[in-house]
C-alpha positions in Angstrom: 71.4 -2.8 -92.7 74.1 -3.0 -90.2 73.9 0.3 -88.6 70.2 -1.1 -87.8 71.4 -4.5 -86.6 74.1 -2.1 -84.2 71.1 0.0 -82.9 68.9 -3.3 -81.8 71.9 -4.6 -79.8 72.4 -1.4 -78.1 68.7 -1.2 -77.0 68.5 -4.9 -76.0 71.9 -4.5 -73.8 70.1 -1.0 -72.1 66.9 -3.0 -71.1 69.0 -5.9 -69.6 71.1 -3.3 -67.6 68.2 -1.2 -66.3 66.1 -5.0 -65.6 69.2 -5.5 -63.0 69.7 -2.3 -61.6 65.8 -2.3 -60.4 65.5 -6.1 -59.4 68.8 -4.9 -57.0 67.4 -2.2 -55.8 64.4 -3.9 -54.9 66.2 -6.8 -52.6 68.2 -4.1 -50.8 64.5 -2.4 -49.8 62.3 -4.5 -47.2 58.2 -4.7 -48.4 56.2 -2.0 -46.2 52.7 -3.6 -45.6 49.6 -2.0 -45.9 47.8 -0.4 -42.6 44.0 -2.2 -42.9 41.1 0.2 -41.6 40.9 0.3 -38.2 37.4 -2.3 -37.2 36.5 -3.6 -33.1 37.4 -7.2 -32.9 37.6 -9.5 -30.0 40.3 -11.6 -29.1 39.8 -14.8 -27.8 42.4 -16.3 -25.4 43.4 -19.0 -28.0 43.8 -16.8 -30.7 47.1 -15.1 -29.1 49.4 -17.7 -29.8 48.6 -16.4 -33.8 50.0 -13.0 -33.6 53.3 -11.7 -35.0 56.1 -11.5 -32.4 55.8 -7.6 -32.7 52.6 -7.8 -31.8 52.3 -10.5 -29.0 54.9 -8.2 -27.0 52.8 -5.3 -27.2 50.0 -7.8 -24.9 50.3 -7.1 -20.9 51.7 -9.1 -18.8 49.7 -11.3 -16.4 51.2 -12.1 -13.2 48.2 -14.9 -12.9 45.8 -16.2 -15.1 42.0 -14.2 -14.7 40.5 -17.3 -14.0 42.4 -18.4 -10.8 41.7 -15.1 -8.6 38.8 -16.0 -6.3 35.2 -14.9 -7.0 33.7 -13.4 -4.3 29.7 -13.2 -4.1 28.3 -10.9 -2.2 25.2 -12.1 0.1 21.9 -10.9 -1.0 21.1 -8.2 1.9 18.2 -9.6 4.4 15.1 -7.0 3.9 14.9 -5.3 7.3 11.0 -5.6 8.3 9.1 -2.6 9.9 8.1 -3.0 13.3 5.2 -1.1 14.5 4.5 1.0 17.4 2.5 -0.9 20.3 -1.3 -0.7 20.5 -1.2 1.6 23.2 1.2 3.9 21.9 -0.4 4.0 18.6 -3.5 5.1 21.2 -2.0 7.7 22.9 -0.7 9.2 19.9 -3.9 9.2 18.0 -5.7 10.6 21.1 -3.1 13.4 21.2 -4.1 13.6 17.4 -7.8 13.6 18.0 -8.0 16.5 20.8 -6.2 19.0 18.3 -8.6 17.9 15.2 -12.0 17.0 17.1 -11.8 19.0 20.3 -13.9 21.9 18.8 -17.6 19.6 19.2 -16.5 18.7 23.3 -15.3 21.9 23.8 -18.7 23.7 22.6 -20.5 21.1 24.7 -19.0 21.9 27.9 -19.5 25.7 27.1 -22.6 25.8 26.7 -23.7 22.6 29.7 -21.7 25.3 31.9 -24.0 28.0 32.0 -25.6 29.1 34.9 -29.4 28.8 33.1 -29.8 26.0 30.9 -33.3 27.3 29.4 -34.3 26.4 26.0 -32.8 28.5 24.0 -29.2 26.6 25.3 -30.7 23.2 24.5 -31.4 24.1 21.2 -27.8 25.2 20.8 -26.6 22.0 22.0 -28.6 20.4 19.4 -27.3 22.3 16.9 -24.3 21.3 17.5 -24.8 17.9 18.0 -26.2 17.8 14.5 -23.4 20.0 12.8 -21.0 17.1 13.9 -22.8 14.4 11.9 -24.3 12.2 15.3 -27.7 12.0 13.2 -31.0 13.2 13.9 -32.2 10.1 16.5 -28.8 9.8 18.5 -29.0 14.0 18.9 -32.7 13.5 20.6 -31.1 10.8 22.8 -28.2 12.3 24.2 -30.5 15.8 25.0 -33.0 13.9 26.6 -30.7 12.3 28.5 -28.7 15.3 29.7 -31.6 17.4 30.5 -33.0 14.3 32.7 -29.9 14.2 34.3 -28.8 18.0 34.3 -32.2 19.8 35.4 -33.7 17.1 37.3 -31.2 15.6 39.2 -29.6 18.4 39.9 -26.5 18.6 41.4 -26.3 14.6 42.0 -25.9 14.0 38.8 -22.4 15.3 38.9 -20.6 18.0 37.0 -21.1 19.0 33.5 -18.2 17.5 31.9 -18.6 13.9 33.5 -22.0 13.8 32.6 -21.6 14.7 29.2 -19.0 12.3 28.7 -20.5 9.3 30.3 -23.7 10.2 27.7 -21.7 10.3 24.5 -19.6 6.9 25.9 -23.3 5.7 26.0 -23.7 7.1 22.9 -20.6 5.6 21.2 -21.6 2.0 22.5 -18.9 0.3 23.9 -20.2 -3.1 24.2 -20.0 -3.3 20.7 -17.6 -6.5 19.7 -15.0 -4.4 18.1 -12.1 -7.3 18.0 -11.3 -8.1 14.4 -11.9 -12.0 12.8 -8.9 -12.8 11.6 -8.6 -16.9 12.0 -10.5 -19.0 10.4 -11.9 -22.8 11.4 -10.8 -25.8 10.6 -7.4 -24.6 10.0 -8.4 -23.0 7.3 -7.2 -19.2 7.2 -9.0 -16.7 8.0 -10.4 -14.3 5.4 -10.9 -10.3 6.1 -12.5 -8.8 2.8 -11.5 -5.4 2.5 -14.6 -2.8 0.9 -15.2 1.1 -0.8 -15.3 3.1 -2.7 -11.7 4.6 -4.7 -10.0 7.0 -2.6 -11.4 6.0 1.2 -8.0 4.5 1.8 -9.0 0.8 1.0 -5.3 -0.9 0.1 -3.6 2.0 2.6 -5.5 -0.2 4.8 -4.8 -3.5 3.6 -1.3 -2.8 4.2 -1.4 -1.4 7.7 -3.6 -4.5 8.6 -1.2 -6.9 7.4 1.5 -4.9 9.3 0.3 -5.4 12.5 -0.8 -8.9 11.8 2.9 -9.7 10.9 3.9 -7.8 13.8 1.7 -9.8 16.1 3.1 -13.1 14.3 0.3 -13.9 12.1 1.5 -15.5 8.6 -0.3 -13.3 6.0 -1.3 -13.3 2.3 -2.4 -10.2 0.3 -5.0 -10.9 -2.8 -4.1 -7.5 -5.1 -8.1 -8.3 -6.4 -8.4 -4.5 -7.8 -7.3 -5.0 -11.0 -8.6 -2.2 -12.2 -6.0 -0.3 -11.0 -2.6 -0.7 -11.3 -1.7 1.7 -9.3 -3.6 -0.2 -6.3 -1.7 -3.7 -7.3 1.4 -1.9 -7.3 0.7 -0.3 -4.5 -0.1 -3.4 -2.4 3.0 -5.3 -4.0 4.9 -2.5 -2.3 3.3 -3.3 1.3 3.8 -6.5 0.5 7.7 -6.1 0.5 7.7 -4.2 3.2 5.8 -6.3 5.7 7.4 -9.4 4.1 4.2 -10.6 2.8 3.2 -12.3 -0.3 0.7 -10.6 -2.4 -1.1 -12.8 -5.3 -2.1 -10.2 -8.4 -3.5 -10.7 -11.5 -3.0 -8.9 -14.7 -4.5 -5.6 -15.2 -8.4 -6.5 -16.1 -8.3 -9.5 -14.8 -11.5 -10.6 -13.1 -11.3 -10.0 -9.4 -13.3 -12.6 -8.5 -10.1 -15.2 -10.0 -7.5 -13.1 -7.8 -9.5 -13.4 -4.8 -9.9 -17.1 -5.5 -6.5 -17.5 -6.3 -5.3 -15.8 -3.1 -7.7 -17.7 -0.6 -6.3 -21.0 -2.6 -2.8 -20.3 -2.1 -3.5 -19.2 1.9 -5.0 -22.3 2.2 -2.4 -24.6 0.9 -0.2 -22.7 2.6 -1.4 -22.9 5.6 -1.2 -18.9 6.7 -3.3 -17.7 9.1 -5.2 -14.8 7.5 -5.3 -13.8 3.9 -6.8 -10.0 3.6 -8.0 -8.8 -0.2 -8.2 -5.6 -1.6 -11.3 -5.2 -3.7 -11.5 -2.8 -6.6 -13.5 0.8 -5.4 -17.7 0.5 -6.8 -19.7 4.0 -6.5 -22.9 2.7 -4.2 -24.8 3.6 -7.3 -23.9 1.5 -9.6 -25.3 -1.7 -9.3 -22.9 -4.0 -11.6 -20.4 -3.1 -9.8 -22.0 -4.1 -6.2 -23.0 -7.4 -8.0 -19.6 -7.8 -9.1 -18.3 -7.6 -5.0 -20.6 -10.2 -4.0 -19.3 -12.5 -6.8 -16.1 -12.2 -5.3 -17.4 -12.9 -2.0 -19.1 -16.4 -3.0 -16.1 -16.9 -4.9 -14.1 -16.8 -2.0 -16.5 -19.1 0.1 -15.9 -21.7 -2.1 -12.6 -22.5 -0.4 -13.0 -20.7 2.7 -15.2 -19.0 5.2 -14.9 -15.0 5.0 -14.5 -14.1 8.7 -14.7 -9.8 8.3 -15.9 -7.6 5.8 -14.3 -4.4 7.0 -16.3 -1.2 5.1 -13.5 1.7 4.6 -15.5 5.4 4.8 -13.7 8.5 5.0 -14.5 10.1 7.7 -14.7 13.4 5.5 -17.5 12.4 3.3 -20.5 13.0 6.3 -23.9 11.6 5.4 -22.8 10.5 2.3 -20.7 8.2 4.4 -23.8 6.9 5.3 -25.6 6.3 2.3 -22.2 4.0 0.6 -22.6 2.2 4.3 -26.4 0.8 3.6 -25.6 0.2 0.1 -22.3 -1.9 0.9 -24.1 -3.3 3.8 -27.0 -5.1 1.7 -24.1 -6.5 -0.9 -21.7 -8.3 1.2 -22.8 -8.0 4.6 -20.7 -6.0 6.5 -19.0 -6.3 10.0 -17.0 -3.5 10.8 -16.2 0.3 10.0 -12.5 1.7 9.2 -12.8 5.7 9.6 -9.7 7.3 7.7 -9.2 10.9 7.5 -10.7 11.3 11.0 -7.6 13.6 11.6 -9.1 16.2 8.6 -11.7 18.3 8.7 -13.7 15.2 9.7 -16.4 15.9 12.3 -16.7 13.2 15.4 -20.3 12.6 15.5 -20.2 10.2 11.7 -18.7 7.2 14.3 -22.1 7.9 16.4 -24.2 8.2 12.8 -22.7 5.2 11.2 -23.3 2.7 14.0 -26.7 3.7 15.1 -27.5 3.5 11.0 -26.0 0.3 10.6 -25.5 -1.3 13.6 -22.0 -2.5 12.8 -19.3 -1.8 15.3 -16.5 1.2 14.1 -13.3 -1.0 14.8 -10.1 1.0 12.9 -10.0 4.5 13.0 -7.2 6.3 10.7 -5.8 9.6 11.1 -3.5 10.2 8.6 -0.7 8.1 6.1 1.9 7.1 8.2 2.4 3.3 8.7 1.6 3.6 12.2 -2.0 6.1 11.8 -4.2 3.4 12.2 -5.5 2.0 15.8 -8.4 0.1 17.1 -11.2 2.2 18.1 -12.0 2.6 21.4 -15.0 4.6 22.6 -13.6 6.0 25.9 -10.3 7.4 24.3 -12.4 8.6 21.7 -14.8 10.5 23.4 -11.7 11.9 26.4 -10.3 13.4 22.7 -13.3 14.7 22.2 -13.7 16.3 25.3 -10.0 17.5 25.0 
């Protein structure tokens, strides 16, 4: 039994010795810690104090706080407003304009008023041609009667071709008409320009060019976006409206127009502005709703205000069927005035004769292309000298 008793001690005293020889080992050894996975955090400002001497000199070095190193703000920039050309150079320019696209109709005239015989087979021809350019039917007869009155009967006192002609289709043209637009109202209540047609005449292109030279001639403007059932027109008009430095009251899309227009004259009025002009959604002349629907918007309007112009847009290219939209439009909300876009197309001169005699509402904008600056009052001398070429 004592040999076992010897073999417990030894084991005991080998345990013991290997117990010390590990717990040494292990003071002489500093702990490694751990890396932790890697995850973004965000370190506040107060939180820096907290980090481990090895850590807090890794930090840059500020020479000043963030906070004490000025702001600076920059000024919002001033939009820069468009100024347009003046009324006679916008004239000049769309005579220039006029000659090259409408010169064809005077030109033929004069060629044919310049023959040595003027027998019946040239009157005829000048008929023709007359009608070809859209004058109408009755306004043809009168200006042929009226040049062979003056041509074969008078003779020579009646001048030379070309004056004669011109002074018959200045006759024709009708310059007495009133052609100034309404653009204050009474009372001190703003004025209120209703803007008509069907999509694609060039209605809010319009809009916007009005309200251009409005602002130009330092009239305080509001635009009524009331075709809401584009948005392409509202956005449209919200673009003139930055331009010119206008506001522009718009709806949702869907909205009834009749509301926007209301809200528009409303806000003009407490405003005080001088003219508020709104865009109407484009009706086809056929469809009767739709016509109902713009004089809606029209009593709607009168509520608050007295509507001073209902300006008809027609493009120019559309002919006789120009003239058909113009009675319908006419019997609906009473129209006052003609805009002619596209007169710089293949647009023929005579639908300005055609759509006055039919209506008897003065042409008093005439548009010849999409620059901001293609639109001018009409006026029947320059018109007809482009003619003429």
């Amino acid at each position: 039994m004592e040999w076992l008793y010897l073999v417990i001690g030894i084991a005991v005293l080998a345990v013991v010795a290997l117990a010390g020889l590990v717990t040494s080992r292990t003071r002489r050894t500093p702990r490694r810690t751990e890396p932790t996975p890697s995850t973004p955090t965000t370190t506040r400002p107060a939180e820096r104090e907290a980090l481990p001497p090895t850590l807090e000199s890794d930090l840059p070095v500020l020479d000043e706080p963030l906070l004490d190193e000025p702001v600076v703000v920059e000024p919002a920039p001033v939009p820069v407003r468009e100024k347009p050309e003046s009324t006679r150079s916008r004239l000049a320019r769309l005579r220039e304009r006029l000659a090259g696209s409408q010169g064809g109709l005077g030109r033929g005239l004069l060629a044919l008023l310049s023959r040595d015989r003027l027998d019946e087979d040239t009157w005829e021809s000048i008929e023709d041609l007359l009608l070809t350019a859209d004058i109408g039917v009755a306004p043809t007869q009168q200006v042929v009667d009226n040049l062979r009155t003056r041509l074969r009967v008078d003779g020579a006192e009646a001048g030379d071709p070309r004056s004669v002609l011109r002074d018959e289709l200045i006759a024709l043209v009708d310059p007495t008409m009133d052609r100034r637009l309404q653009v204050t109202g009474d009372d001190g209540k703003p004025g209120v320009v209703l803007v008509v047609g069907v999509n694609g005449a060039g209605k809010t292109t319009t809009v916007g060019k009005i309200a251009r030279i409005l602002v130009a001639e330092d009239h305080s403007v509001t635009l009524g976006a009331a075709d809401t059932f584009r948005a392409a027109a509202v956005e449209q008009l919200a673009t003139w409206g930055e331009r010119v430095g206008v506001e522009v009251v718009r709806g949702a899309e869907g909205t009834d127009p009749a509301s926007v227009a209301f809200e528009a004259v409303k806000q003009g009025v407490e405003q005080g502005v001088d003219t508020v002009i709104v865009d109407t959604a484009g009706r086809l002349q056929n469809k009767q709703g739709l016509m109902d629907e713009l004089g809606k918007v029209k009593r709607v309007i009168e509520k608050q205000a007295r509507v001073t112009e209902v300006l008809l847009v027609l493009d120019a290219t559309t002919g006789q069927n120009g003239l058909i939209q113009a009675r319908v439009f006419r019997e609906a909300v009473d129209v006052t005035g003609i805009v002619l876009t596209k007169l710089d197309g293949s647009a023929k001169g005579g639908i300005v004769v055609a759509v006055q005699s039919e209506l008897g509402v003065p042409v008093k904008l005439v548009g010849l292309g999409e620059g901001p600056d293609d639109l001018a009052p009409f006026d029947a001398a320059a018109f007809v000298d482009a003619l003429l070429g």
